[in-house]
NULUMLUM-649037 format. One record per atom (N, C-alpha, C): y, z, x. Coordinates in steps of 0.2 Angstrom, whole numbers, padded with zeros to 4 digits, always signed. Layout:
BEGIN
YZX ...
END
This chain:
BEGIN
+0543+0010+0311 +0548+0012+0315 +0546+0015+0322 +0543+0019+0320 +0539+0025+0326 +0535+0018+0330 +0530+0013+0328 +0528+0009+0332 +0533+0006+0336 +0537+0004+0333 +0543-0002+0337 +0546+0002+0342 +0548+0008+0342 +0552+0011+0348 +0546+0011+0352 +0540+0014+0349 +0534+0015+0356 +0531+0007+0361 +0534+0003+0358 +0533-0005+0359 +0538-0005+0365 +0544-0004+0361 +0551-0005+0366 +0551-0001+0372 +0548+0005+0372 +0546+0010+0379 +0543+0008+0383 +0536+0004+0379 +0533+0001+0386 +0532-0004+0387 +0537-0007+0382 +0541-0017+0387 +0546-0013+0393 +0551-0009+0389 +0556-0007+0397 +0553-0004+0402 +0547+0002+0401 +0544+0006+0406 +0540-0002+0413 +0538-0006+0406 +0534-0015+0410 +0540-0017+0415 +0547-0018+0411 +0553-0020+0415 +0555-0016+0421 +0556-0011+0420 +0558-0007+0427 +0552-0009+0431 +0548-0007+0432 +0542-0006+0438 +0541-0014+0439 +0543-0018+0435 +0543-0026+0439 +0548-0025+0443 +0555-0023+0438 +0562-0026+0444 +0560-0019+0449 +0557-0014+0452 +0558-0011+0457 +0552-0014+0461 +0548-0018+0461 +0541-0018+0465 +0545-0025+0469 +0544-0024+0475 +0544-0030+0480 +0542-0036+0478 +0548-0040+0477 +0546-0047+0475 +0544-0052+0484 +0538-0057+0481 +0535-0058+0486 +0537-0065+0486 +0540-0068+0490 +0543-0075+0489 +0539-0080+0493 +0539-0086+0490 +0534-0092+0493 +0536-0097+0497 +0534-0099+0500 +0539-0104+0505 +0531-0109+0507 +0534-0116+0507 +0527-0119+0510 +0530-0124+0513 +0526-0126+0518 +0528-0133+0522 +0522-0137+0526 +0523-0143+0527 +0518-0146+0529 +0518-0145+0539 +0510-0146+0541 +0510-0147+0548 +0514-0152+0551 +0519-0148+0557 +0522-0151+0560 +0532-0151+0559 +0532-0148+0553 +0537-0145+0550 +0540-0140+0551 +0546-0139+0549 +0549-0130+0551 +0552-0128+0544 +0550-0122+0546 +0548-0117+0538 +0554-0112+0540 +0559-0111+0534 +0566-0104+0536 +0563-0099+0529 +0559-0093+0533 +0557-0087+0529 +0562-0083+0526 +0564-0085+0521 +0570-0080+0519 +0571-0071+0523 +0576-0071+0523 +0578-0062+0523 +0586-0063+0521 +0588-0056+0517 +0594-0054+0519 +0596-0046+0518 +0599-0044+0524 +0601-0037+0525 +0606-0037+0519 +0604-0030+0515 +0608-0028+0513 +0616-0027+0514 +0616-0023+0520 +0621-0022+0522 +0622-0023+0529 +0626-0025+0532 +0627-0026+0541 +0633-0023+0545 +0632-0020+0549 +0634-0016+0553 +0641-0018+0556 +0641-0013+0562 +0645-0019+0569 +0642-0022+0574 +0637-0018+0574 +0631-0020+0579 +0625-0025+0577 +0621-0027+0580 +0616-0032+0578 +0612-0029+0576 +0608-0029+0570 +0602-0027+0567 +0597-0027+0572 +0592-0022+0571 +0585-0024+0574 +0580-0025+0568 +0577-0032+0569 +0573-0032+0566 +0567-0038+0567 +0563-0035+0563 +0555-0036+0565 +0551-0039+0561 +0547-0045+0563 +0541-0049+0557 +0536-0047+0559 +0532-0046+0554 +0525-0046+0559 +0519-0050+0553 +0512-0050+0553 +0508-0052+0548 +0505-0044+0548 +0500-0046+0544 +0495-0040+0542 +0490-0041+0551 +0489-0045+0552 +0484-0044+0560 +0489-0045+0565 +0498-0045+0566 +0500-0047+0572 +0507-0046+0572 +0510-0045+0577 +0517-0047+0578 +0519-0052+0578 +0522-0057+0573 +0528-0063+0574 +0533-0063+0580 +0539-0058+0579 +0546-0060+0580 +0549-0053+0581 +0554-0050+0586 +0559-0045+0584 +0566-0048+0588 +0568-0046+0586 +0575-0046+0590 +0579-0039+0587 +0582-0038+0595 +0587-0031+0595 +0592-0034+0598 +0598-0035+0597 +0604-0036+0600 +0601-0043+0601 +0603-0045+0610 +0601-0052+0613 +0595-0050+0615 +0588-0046+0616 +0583-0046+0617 +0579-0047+0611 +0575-0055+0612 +0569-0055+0607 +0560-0055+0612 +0558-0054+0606 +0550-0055+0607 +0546-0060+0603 +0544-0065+0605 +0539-0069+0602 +0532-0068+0601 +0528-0066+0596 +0520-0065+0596 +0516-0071+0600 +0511-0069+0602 +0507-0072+0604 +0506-0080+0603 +0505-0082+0597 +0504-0088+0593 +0511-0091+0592 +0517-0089+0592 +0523-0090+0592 +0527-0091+0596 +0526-0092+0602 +0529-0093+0606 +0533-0099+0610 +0539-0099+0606 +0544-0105+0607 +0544-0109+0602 +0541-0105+0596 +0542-0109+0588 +0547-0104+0586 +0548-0099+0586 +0550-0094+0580 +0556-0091+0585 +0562-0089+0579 +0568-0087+0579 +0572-0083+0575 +0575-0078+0578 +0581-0076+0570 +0588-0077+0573 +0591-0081+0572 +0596-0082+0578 +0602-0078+0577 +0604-0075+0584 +0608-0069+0585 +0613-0069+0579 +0617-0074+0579 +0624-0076+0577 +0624-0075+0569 +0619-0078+0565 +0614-0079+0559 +0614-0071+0557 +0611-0065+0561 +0608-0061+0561 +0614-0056+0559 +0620-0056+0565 +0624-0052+0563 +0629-0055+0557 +0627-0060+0550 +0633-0061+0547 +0627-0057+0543 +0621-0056+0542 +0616-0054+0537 +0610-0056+0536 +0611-0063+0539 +0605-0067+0538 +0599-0065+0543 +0596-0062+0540 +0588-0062+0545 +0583-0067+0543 +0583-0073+0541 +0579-0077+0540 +0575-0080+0547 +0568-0080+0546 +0563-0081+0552 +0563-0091+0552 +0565-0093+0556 +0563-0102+0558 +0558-0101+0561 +0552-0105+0559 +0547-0107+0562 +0545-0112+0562 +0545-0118+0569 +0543-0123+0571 +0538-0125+0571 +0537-0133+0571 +0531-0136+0573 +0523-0129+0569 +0525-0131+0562 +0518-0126+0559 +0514-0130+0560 +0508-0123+0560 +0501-0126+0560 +0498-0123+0555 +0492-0126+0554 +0486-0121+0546 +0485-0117+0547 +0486-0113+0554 +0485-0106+0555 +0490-0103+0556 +0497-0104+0553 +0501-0100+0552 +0502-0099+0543 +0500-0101+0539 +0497-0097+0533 +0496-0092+0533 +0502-0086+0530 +0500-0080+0529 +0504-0078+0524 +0504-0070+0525 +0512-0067+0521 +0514-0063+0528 +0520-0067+0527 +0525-0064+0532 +0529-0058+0531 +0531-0051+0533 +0536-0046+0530 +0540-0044+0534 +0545-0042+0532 +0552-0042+0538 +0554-0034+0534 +0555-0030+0541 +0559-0025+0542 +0564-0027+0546 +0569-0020+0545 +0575-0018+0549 +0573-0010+0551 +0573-0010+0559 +0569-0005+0563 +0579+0000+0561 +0581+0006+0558 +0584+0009+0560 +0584+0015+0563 +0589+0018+0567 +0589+0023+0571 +0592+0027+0568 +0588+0032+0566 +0593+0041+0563 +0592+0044+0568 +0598+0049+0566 +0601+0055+0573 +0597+0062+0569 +0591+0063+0569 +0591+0070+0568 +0591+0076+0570 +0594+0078+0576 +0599+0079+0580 +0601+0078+0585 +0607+0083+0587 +0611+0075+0593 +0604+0078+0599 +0601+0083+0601 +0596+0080+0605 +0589+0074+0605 +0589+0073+0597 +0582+0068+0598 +0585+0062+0592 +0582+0057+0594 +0582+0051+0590 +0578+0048+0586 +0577+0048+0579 +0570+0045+0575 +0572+0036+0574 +0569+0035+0573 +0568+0028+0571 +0563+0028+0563 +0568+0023+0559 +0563+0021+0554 +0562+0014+0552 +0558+0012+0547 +0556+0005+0546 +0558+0004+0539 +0564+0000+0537 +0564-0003+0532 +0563-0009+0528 +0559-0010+0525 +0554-0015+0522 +0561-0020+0521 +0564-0027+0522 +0568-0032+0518 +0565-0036+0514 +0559-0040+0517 +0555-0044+0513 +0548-0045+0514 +0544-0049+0509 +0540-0053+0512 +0538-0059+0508 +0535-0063+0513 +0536-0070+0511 +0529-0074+0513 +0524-0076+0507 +0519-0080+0507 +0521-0086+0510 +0518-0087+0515 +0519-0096+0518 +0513-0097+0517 +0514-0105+0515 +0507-0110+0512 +0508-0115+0518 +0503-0119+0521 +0506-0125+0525 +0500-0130+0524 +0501-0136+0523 +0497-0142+0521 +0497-0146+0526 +0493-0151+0526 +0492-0157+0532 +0497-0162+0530 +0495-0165+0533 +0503-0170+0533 +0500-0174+0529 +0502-0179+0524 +0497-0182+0521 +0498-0193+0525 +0492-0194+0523 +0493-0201+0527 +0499-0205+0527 +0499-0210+0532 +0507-0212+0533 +0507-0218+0524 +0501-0221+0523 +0502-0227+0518 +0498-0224+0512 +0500-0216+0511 +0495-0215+0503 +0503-0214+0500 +0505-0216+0494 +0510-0216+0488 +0507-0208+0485 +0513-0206+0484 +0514-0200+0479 +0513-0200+0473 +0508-0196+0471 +0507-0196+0461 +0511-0194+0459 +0516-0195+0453 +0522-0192+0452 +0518-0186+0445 +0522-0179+0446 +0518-0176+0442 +0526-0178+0437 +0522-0173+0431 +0524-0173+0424 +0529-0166+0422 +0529-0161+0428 +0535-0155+0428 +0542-0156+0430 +0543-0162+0430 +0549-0162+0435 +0554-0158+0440 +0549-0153+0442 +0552-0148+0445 +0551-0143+0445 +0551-0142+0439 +0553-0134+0437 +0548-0129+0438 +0549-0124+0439 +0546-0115+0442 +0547-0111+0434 +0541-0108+0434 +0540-0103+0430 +0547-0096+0434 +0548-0096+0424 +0555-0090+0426 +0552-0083+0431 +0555-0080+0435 +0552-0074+0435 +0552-0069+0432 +0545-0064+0433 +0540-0059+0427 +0549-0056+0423 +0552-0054+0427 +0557-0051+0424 +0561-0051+0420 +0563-0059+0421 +0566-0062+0418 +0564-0063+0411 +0555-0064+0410 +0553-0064+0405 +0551-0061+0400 +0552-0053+0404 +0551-0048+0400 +0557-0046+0397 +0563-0046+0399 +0570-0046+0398 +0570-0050+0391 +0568-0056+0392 +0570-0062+0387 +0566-0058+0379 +0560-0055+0381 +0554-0056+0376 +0558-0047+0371 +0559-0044+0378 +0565-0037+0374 +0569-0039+0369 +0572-0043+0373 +0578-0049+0370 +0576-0050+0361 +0572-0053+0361 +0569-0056+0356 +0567-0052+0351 +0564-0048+0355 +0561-0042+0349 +0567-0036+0346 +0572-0035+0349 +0579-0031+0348 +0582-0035+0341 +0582-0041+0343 +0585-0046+0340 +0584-0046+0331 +0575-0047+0334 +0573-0049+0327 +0572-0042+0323 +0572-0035+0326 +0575-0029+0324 +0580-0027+0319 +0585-0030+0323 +0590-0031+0317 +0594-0035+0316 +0589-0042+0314 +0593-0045+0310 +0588-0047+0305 +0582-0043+0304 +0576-0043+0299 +0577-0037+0292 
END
């Protein structure tokens, strides 16, 4: 009995710390194509979010209000569109990829706190981040090999830990 609880404590102690760690989302598109980086604010304001992509060596993308900036490399491919932005959606469009846009993308929300009414802080709150894959386009006359998965994605880890709880509760008491 003593074992099965000390089981049960660290499949759920395994559960929490998966559902609390930042899930990192994958998105891939071929060159040439446009890729929508997921984001969604939790919550939205009256005013427009400011928010900000960047990679690990570069700025992508901010927008504050009607003022945007485009990174270097990104310049008249990427967008979060105002309208889009103020219903929650911070999702990054990016046009016309290339193989060097493969990265992990992360998106904040730049807020502003009042720590008193004479000075202004700003902080950065992490919303996502998003592994983008991009591939060559493949030849206009090669036929597609059709795979044998028909689709399907592995559940995520959490879900599987939940499941496997699931199972072992179960078979707990009705053994």
């Amino acid at each position: 009995m003593t074992s099965f609880v000390s089981i049960c404590i660290v499949l759920g102690t395994m559960c929490v710390s998966l559902l609390s760690a930042e899930a990192e989302i994958t998105v891939s598109g071929q060159v040439g194509s446009t890729a929508v980086l997921p984001c969604e604010l939790q919550s939205v304001g009256t005013e427009t979010p400011y928010i900000r992509w960047i990679t690990e060596s570069e700025d992508v993308f901010e927008r504050h209000g009607e003022e945007s900036y485009q990174g270097e490399g990104y310049k008249g491919r990427v967008d979060v569109p105002e309208e889009e932005l103020r219903k929650g959606n911070c999702s990054l469009v990016l046009q016309n990829l290339t193989l060097t846009d493969a990265d992990v993308y992360t998106s904040y929300q730049i807020v502003k706190r009042s720590k008193s009414s004479a000075s202004l802080m700003s902080k950065r709150d992490l919303i996502s981040r998003v592994k983008l894959s991009v591939q060559e386009k493949p030849p206009e006359n090669r036929t597609e090999i059709p795979t044998d998965d028909a689709g399907m994605k592995c559940p995520h880890p959490p879900i599987m830990v939940l499941s496997l709880i699931s199972c072992l509760l179960l078979q707990f008491f009705f053994a």
